[in-house]
TORMARNU-782568 format. One line per 4 residues: for each residue z, x, y of C-alpha. Coordinates in nm, 3 decimals, always signed. Example, Ala and Ser with C-alpha at 12.3 -4.5 7.8 and 13.67 -1.06 7.14 Angstrom:
# TORMARNU-782568
+0.780 +1.230 -0.450 ~ +0.714 +1.367 -0.106
//
This chain:
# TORMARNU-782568
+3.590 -2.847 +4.594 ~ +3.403 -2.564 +4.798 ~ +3.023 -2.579 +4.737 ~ +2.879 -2.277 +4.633
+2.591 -2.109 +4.843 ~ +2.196 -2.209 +4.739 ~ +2.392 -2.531 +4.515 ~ +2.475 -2.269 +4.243
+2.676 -2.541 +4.066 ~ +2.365 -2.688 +3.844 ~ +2.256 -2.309 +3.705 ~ +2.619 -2.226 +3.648
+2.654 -2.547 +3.473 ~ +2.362 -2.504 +3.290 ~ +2.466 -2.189 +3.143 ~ +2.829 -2.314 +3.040
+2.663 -2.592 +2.828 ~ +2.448 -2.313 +2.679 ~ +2.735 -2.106 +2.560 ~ +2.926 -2.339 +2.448
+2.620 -2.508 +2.245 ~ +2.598 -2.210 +2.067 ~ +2.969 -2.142 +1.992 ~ +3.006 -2.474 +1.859
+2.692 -2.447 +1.632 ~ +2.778 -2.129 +1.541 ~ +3.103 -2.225 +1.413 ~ +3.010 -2.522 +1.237
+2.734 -2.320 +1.058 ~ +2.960 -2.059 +0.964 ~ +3.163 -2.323 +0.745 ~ +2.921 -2.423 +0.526
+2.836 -2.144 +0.249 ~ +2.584 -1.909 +0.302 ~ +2.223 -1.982 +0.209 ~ +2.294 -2.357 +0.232
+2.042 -2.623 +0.388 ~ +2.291 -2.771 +0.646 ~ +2.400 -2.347 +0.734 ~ +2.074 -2.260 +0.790
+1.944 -2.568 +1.026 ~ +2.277 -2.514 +1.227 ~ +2.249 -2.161 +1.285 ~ +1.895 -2.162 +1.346
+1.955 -2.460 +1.620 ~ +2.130 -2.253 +1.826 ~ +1.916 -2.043 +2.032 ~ +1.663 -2.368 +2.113
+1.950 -2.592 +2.218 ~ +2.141 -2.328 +2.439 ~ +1.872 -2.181 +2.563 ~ +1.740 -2.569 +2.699
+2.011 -2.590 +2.841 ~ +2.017 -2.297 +3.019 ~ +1.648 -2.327 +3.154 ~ +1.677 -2.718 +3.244
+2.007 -2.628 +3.455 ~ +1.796 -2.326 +3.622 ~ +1.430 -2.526 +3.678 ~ +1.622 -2.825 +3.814
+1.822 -2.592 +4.049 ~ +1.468 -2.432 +4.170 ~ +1.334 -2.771 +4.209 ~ +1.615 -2.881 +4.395
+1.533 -2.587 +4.651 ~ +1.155 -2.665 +4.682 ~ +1.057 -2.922 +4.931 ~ +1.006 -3.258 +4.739
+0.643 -3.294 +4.881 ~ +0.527 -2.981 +4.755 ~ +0.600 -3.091 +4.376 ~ +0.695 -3.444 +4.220
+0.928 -3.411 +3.956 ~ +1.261 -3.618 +3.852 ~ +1.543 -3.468 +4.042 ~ +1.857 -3.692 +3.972
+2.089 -3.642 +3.712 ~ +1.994 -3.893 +3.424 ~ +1.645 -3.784 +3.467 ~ +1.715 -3.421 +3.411
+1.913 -3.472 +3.123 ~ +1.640 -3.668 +2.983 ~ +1.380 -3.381 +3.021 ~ +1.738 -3.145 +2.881
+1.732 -3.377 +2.606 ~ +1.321 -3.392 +2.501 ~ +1.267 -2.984 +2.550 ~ +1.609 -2.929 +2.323
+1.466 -3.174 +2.027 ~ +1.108 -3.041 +2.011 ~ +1.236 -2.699 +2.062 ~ +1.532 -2.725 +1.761
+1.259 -2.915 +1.541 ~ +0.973 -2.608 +1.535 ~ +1.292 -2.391 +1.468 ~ +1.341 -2.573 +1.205
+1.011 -2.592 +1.037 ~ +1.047 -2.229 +1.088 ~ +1.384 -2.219 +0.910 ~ +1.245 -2.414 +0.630
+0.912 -2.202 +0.575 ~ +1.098 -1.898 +0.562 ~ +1.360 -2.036 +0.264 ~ +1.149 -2.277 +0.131
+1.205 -2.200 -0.231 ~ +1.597 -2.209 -0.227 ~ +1.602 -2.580 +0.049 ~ +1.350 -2.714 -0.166
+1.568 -2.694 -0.447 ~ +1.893 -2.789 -0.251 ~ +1.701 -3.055 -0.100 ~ +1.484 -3.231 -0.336
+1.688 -3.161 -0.696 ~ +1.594 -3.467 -0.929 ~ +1.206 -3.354 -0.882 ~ +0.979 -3.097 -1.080
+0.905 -2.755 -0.939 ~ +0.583 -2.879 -0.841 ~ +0.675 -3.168 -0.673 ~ +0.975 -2.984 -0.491
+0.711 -2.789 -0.323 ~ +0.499 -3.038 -0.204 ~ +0.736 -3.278 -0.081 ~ +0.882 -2.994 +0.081
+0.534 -2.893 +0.219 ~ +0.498 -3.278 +0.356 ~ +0.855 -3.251 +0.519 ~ +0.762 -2.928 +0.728
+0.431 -3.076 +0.839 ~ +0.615 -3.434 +0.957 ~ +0.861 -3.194 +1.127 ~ +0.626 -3.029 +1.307
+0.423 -3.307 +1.379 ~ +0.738 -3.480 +1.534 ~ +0.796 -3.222 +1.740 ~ +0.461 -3.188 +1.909
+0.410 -3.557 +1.953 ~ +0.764 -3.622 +2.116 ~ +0.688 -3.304 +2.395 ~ +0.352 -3.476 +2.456
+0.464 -3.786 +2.504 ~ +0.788 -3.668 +2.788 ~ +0.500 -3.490 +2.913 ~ +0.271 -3.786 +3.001
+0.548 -3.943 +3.093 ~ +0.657 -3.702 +3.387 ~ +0.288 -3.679 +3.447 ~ +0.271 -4.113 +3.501
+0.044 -4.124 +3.203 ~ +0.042 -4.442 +2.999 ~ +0.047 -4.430 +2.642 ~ -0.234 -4.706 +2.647
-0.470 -4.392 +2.774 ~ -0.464 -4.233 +2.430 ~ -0.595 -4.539 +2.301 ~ -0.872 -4.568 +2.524
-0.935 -4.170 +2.478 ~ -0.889 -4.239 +2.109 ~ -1.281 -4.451 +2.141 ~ -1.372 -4.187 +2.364
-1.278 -3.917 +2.155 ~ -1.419 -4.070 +1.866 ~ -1.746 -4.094 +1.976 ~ -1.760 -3.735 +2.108
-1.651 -3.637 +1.765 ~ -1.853 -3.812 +1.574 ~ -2.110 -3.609 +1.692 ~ -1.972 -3.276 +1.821
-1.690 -3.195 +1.601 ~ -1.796 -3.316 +1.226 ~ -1.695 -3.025 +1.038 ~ -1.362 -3.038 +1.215
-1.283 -3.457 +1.169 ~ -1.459 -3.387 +0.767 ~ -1.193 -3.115 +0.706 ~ -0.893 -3.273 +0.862
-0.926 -3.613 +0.659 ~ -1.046 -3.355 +0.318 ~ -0.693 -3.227 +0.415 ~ -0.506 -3.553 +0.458
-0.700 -3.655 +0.097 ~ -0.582 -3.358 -0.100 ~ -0.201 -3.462 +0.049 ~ -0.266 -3.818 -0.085
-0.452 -3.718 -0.462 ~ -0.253 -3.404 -0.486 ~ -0.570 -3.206 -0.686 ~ -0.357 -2.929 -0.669
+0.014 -2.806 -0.483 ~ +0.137 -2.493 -0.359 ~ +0.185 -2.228 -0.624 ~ -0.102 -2.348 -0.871
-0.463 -2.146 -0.984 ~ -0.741 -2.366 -0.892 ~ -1.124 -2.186 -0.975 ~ -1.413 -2.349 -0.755
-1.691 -2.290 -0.978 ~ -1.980 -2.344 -0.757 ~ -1.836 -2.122 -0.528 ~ -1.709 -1.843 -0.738
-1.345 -1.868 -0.558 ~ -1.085 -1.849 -0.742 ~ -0.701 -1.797 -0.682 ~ -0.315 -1.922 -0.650
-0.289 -2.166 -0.328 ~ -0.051 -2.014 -0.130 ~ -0.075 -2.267 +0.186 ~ -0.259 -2.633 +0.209
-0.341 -2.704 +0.589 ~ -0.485 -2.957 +0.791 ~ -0.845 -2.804 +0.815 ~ -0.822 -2.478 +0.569
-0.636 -2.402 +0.276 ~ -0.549 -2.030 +0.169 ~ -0.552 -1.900 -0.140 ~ -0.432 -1.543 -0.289
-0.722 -1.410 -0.538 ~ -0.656 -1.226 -0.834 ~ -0.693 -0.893 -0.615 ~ -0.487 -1.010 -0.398
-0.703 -1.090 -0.110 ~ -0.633 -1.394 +0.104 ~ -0.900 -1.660 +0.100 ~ -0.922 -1.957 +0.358
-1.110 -2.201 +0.243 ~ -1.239 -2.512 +0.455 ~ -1.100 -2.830 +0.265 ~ -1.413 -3.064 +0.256
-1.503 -2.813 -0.022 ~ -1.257 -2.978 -0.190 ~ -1.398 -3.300 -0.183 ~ -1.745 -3.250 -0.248
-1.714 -2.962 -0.495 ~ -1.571 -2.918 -0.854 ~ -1.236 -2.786 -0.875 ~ -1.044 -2.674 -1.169
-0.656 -2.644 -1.167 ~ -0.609 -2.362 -1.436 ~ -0.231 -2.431 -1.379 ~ -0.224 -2.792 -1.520
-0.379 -2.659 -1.869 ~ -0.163 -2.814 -2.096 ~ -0.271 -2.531 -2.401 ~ -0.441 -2.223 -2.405
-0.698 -2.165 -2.662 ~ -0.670 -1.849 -2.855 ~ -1.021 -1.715 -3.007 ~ -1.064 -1.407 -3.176
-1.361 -1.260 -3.359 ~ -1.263 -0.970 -3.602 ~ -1.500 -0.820 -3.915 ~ -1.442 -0.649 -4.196
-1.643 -0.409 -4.426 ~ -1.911 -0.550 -4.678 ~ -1.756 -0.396 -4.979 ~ -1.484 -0.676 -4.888
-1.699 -0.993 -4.942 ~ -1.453 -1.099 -5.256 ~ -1.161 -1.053 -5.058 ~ -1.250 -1.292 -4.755
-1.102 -1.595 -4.903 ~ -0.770 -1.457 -4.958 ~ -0.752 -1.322 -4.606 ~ -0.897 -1.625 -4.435
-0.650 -1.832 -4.650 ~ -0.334 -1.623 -4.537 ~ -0.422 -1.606 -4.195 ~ -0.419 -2.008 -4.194
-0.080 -1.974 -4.350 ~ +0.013 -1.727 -4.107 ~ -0.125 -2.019 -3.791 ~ +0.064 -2.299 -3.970
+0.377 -2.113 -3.986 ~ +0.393 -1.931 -3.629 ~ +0.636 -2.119 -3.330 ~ +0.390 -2.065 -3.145
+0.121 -2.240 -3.198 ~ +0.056 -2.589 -3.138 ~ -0.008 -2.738 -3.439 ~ -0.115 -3.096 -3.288
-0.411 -2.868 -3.192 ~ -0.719 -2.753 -3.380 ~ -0.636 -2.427 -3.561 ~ -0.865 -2.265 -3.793
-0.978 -1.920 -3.930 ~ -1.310 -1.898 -4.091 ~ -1.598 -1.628 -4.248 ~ -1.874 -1.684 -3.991
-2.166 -1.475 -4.114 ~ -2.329 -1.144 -4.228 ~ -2.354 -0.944 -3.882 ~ -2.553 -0.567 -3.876
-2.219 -0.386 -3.991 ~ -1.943 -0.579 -4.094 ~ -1.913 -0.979 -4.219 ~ -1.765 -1.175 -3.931
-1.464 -1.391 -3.956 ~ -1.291 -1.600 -3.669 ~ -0.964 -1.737 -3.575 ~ -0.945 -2.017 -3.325
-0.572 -2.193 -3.223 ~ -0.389 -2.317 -2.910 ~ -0.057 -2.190 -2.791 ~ +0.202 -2.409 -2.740
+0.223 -2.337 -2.404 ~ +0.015 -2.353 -2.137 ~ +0.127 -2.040 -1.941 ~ -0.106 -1.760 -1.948
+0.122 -1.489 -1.994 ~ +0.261 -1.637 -2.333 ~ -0.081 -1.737 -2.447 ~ -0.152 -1.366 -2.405
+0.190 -1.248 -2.629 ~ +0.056 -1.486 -2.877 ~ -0.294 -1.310 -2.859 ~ -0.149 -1.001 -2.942
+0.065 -1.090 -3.190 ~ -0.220 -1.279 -3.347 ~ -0.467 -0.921 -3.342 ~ -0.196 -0.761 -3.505
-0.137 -0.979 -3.792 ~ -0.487 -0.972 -3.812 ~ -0.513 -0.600 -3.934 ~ -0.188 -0.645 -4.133
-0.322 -0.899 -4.339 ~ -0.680 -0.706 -4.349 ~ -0.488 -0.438 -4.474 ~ -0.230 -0.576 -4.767
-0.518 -0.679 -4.930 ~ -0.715 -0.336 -4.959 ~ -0.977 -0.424 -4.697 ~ -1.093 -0.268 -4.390
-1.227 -0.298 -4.055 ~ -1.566 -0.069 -4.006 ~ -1.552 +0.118 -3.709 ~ -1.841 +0.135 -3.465
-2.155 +0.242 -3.590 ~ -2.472 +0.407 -3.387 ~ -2.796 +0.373 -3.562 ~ -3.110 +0.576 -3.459
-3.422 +0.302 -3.438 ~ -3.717 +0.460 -3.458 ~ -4.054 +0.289 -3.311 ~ -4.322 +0.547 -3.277
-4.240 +0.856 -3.028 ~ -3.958 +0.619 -2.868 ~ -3.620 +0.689 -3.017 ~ -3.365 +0.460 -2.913
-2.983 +0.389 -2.987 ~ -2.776 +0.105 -3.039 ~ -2.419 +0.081 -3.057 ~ -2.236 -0.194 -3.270
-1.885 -0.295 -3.248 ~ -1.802 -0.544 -3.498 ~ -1.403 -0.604 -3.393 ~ -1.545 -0.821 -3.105
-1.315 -0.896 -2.868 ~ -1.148 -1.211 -2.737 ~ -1.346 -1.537 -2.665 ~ -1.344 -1.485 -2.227
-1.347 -1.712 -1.985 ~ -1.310 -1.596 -1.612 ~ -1.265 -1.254 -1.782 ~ -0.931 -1.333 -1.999
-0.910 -1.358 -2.442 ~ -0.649 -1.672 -2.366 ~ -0.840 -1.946 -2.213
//
């Protein structure tokens, strides 16, 4: 066999492994149903293993041309392969993590089934981060290897390192282990609304990181937030509420005092007989006092569930029984008043509405 000019046979070579590493994954992908786990890893493998290949058969053909004592570097076969081998791994498992992030909703389910929606996402979470962490330790360790670096020197840089930062980089070792801690006592996952009150931050995490986590805010800004706040602050995970409470303040005129006891009594009937409310909870409706226009009355339950948007559809439901009841029995809300107070040559005005809204927290009638 005639050698071809400048030893052409390693690049040529090189590229035939390339294409067919990517015919063969690409056909294997293809047979698996699209939008599958094993589809999606296959086809996204291709371009990192062929295109290894095809650089490892070119850089060992340039190194073979270079004088050996201007550059060390493994020239023989099993060597090369070796290096083919390393670059092809590391490089196929970042595509991965990138194939997972992307989909991470529909492999989470494929891959993690007999868990809770919760859970799904933060093994899943776990799995990218290992992945990536993999792939980054395996390419530094080929590297130190080409390099003659022992392993034993990351020990001994390890005490070095640990010293310098001790001292120089606190914030940096404090958020990395606040990070490692909220993977271990799982606070809070992916998808839920924490609140930091201390910090008035609030918002659904969207992405829990080594050193900062990111959360979306109601107005949907993105907030990074350094995690040893985590760990030495308050935090409240609005998500895990197993019940919302529903509170609602209402009046009615004073020429209905006689009537409050029948309305108070059929609005209990009315919370003892609605699906939706818990009724292992504290439910209650009750005449509360004599306010400046109207004689105050208030209604105080828990939804059955602890999503927000039904505790809301309960709310409303609740308000408009409220006047329906109000009104079968001849009463009446008052609308707002304005009174003129007079106090010498200062003439003021004050404006009551006695249908007070909601009971709020952080700005919402279903808490």
């Amino acid at each position: 066999m005639t050698p071809l000019p400048f030893n052409l046979q390693v690049p040529i070579a090189g590229l035939v492994l390339a294409i067919v590493s990517w015919l063969l994954l690409d056909t294997f992908g293809r047979r698996f149903r699209s939008g599958s786990l094993r589809r999606g890893l296959l086809l996204s493998s291709r371009q990192s293993i062929s295109l290894s290949c095809a650089l490892v058969g070119v850089i060992c053909w340039l190194l073979d041309l270079l004088d050996p004592s201007l550059i060390q570097f493994p020239r023989d076969g099993v060597k090369a392969f070796g290096i083919l081998v390393v670059i092809g791994l590391s490089w196929t498992l970042l595509s991965w993590k990138k194939e997972l992030k992307q989909n991470q909703d529909s492999y989470a389910t494929q891959m993690l089934q007999g868990f809770g929606e919760k859970d799904r996402l933060f093994l899943f979470d776990v799995v990218q981060k290992t992945i990536g962490i993999a792939a980054m330790l395996i390419l530094c360790l080929e590297v130190m290897h080409l390099m003659g670096i022992s392993p034993a020197v990351l020990v001994t840089a390890g005490g070095v390192g640990a010293v310098a930062l001790g001292f120089g980089a606190k914030g940096i070792v404090s958020n990395s282990l606040s990070g490692l801690s909220l993977y271990i006592n799982r606070p809070f996952v992916v998808s839920d609304f924490i609140d930091i009150p201390s910090e008035n931050l609030s918002g659904n995490v969207e992405h829990i990181g080594w050193f900062y986590t990111k959360l979306r805010s109601s107005d949907r800004q993105p907030v990074y937030i350094p995690n040893n706040i985590f760990t030495s602050k308050p935090v409240v995970n609005i998500a895990d509420i197993d019940n919302r409470r529903i509170w609602i303040e209402f009046g009615v005129n004073y020429g209905d005092r006689r009537k409050i006891e029948s309305i108070v009594s059929d609005l209990q009937q009315v919370l003892v007989n609605h699906s939706d409310v818990d009724q292992s909870k504290k439910m209650a409706v009750n005449f509360t006092g004599y306010g400046d226009s109207s004689l105050n009355l208030r209604l105080v339950c828990y939804s059955s569930s602890g999503n927000l948007s039904d505790a809301w559809a309960l709310q409303q439901r609740l308000l408009l029984k409220i006047g329906d009841v109000v009104e079968v029995h001849g009463a009446g809300m008052p609308f707002p008043t304005r009174t003129l107070i007079h106090s010498g040559s200062n003439q003021k005005k004050q404006t009551m509405n006695p249908l007070i809204g909601i009971n709020q927290e952080s700005g919402e009638g279903a808490t």
